[in-house]
N, C-alpha and C positions, 0 to 999 in steps of 0.2 A: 467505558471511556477510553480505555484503551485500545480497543481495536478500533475504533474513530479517531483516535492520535497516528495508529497507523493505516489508515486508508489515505488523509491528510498528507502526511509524510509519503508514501507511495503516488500518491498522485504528484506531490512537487517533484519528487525525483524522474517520476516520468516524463512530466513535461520539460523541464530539464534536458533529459537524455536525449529527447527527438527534436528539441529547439538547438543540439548540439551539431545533431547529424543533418541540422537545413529541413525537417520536416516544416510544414505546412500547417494549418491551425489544426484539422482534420487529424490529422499523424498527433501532433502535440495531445490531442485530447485522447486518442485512442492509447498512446502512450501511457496516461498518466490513469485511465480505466485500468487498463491491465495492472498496471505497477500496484494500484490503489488496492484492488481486489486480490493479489499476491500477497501482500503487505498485512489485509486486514485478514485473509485467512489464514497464515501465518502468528497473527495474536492473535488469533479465537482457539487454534490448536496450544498456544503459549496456555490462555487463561485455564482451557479447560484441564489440561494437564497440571499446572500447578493446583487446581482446585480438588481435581482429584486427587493428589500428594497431603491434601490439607495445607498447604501453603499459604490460599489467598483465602 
């Protein structure tokens, strides 16, 4: 669930950022790919690391 909370959140933030800079729908989407997929593999190294610690 959580690395679907951060794909989510990476995808607003990218769309966001390119709707800032005057991008175009095209730009906004590809923005909000990249950010999403940063974001979610970012918590998938999060999970697996705490699960390896025994944490989660």
């Amino acid at each position: 669930m959580l690395i679907v909370a951060a794909f989510v959140l990476g995808a607003f933030l990218g769309w966001r950022r390119a709707a800032r800079r005057g991008g175009d729908r095209a730009d906004r989407l590809q923005y909000a790919a990249g950010h999403g997929i940063a974001l979610a593999l970012a918590a998938l190294v999060l999970v697996v690391v705490l699960g390896r610690l025994g944490l989660v």
